[in-house]
N, C-alpha and C positions, 0 to 999 in steps of 0.2 A: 715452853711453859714449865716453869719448876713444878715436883711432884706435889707439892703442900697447895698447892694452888688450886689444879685440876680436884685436889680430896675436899677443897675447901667448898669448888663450884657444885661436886657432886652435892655434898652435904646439904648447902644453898637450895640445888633444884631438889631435891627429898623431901627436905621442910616446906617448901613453901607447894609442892604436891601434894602434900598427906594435910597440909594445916595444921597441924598438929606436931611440937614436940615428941612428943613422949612414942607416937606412932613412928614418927622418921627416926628417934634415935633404936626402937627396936629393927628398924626396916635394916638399919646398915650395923646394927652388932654393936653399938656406942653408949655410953650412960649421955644422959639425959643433960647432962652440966658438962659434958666435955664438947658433947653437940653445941651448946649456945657458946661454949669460949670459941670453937671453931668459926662460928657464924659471925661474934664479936669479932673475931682476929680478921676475917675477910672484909668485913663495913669499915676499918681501920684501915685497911692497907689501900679501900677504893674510896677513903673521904666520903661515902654515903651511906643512909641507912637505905635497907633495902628490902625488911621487912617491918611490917607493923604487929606489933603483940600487946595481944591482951590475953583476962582472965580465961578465955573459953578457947578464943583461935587466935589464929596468927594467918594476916595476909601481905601478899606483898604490895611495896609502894610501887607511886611510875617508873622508878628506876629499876625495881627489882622486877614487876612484868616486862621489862625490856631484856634487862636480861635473860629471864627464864626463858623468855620467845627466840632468843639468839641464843642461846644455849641448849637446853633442854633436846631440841633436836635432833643436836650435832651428838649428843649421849645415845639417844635412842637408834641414832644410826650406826654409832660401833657395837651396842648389843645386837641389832640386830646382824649387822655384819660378822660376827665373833661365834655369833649361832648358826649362821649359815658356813661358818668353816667347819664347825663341830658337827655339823648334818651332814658333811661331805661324806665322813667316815662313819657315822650314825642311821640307822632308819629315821625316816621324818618324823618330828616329835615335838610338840608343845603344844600352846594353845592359842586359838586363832578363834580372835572374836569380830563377830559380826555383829552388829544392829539392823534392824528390817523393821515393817510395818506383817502386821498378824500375815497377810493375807499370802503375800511372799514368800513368810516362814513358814505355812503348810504347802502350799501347790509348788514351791521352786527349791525351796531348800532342804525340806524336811527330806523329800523323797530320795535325791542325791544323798544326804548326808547318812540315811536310813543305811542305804549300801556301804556305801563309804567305808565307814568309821570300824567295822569288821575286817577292815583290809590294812589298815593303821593302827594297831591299837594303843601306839605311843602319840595319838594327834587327840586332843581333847579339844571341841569345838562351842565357843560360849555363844547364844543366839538370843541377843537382847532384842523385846520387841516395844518397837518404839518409835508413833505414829509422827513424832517433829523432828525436821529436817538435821539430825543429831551432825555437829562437827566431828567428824570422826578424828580429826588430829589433835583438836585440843583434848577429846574423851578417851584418847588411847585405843580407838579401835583399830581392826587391822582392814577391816572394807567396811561398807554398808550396801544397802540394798536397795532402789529406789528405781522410779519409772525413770525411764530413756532421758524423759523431758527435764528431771528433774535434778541431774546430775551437773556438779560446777565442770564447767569447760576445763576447767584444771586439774582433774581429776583423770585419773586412766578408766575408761570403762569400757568393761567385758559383759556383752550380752549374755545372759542366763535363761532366758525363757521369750515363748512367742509372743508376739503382737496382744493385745489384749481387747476389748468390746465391751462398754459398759451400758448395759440392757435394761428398760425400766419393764417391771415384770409385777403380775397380782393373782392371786388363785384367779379360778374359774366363776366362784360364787361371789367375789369382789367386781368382776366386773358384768356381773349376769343381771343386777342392779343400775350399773350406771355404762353410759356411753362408751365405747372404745375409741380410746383418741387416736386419731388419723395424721397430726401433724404434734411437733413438741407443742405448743402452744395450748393443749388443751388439756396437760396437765394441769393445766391451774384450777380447773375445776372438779379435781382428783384428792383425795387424801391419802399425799405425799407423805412416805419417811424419811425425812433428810439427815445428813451426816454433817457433822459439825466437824470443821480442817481444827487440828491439834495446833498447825504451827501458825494461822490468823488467825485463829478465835471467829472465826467468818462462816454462818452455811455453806456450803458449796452449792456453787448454781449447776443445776445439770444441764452437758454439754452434747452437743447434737453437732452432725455436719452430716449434709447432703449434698452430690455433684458439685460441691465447694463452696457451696453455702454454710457458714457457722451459725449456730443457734446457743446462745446461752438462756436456761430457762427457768427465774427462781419460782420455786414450787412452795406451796405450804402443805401443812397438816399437823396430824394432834403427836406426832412424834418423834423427836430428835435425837439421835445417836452419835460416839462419835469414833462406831468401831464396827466394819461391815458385819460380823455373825451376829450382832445383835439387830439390824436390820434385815437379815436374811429369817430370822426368827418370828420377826412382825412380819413380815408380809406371807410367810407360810400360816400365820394362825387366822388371815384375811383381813390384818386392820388397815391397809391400803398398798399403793403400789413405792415399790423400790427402785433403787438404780444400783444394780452390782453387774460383777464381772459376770460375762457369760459363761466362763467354764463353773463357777457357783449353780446358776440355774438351771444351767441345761439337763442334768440330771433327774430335775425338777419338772421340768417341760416337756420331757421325753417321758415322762409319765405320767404326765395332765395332773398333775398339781400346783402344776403355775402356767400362766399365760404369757405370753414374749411378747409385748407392743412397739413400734414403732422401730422396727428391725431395719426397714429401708436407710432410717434414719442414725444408726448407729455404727459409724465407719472405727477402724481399728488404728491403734496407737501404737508408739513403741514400746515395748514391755518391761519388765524388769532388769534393769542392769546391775553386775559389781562395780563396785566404784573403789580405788583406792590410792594415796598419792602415789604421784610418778617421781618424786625424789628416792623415797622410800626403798632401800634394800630388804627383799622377804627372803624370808626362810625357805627351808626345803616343804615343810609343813602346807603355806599358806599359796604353793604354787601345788601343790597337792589337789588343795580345795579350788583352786581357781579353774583349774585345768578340767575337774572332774563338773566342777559348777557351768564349764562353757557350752552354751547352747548352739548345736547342732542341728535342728528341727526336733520334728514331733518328739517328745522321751515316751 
């Protein structure tokens, strides 16, 4: 491929990543008029346009997200390939971004990273929290974080933490009032906190399995969240009963300020994994983080 070509395609996937002119021509050190004659000279030599512009942004057409999707990655694999010859002779260094749901980001990553990052201080690690199933390749991350279950088959995933147990729990004076339920079915006569999933817009129905029996069981009540510490909050002030992870309550239980119901009923899941493509060349950086993130038992 001639060299004007490969600067034309960079230029191409720049702009049509930032959306913005004026952003992509500072991104690569270029005025702002040399960049669109660049972009003109490339729609000329392939017969199509490939971006659409207007006043505000600039997107691309079907042609030009095809290319970006067939392109675009094949760049992101020689920077990463070119940084990892440069770490060969370097300390590990740059910045390795993760996405995660809150709950992840304090019990599994905070604690690692807390050691960590004193031991690296050329690694800078960005921790987006963010409860919908985030594409990490089209969003430029370098993993994310997610249950066992929730991970694409296509992805490489490295366990980080143990099995998990999600527990429906209520002070002592929420349920010194009303019945203690003995089987899931009798939350329904409870005032339930429910949590609202980010990525259906859907309550979540809480799930039970007993000697392999499953139970899904949609609960009501007067409050809905759609982020565990603020359910961990109502049910500590007694406005009804929750369903979180047990490492959250147990703290809370072992000091009788909450109640653990229906424990027989609440078997254990896969837990948090890293997830990240298996195309993908990493750095010395992000094998750093992976390595130090691999769950071994208890931390």
């Amino acid at each position: 491929m001639p060299r004007e070509n490969m600067n034309d395609l960079i230029a191409f996937v720049t702009i049509a990543r930032e959306g913005n002119f004026t952003r992509a021509a500072g991104k690569l050190g270029v005025s702002q008029s040399a960049l669109s004659h660049t972009l003109r000279g490339l729609e000329t030599r392939l017969g199509i346009r490939l971006l659409t512009r207007t006043t505000r942004s600039v997107a691309p057409t079907e042609a030009g997200e095809r290319l970006l999707r067939t392109v675009a990655p094949r760049f992101d694999e020689i920077d990463a390939e070119l940084l990892a010859l440069t770490e060969l002779r370097d300390k590990p260094s740059g910045t390795i971004r993760i996405t995660t749901g809150e709950h992840a980001a304090n019990t599994v990553l905070w604690p690692v990273i807390e050691k960590l990052l004193p031991l690296y201080p050329d690694i800078t690690v960005e921790i987006t929290v963010d409860y919908s199933l985030t594409n990490i390749v089209s969003e430029r991350y370098d993993a994310g974080v997610r249950l066992g279950e929730q991970v694409a088959k296509d992805m490489i995933a490295i366990r980080i933490g143990p099995d998990m147990r999600m527990v429906p729990v209520g002070t002592p004076d929420y349920f010194a009032k009303r019945d203690i339920p003995v089987v899931p079915q009798d939350l329904t006569a409870h005032n339930c906190i429910n949590l609202r999933l980010p990525t259906s817009g859907t309550i979540y129905a809480w799930e039970f399995e007993k000697q392999g029996r499953e139970l899904k069981v949609r609960v009501d009540g007067q409050l809905v969240f759609n982020s565990l510490p603020q359910v961990m909050t109502a049910v500590l002030a007694g406005v009804g009963v929750g369903f979180l992870p047990i490492d959250l309550v147990q703290p809370h239980v072992d000091a009788g300020r909450l109640v653990m119901v229906l424990a027989d009923w609440c078997e254990p899941y896969p837990g948090y994994h890293l997830y990240y493509p298996s195309r993908r060349q990493h750095s010395a950086a992000f094998s750093v983080i992976v390595d130090a993130l691999r769950y071994r038992g208890e931390r």
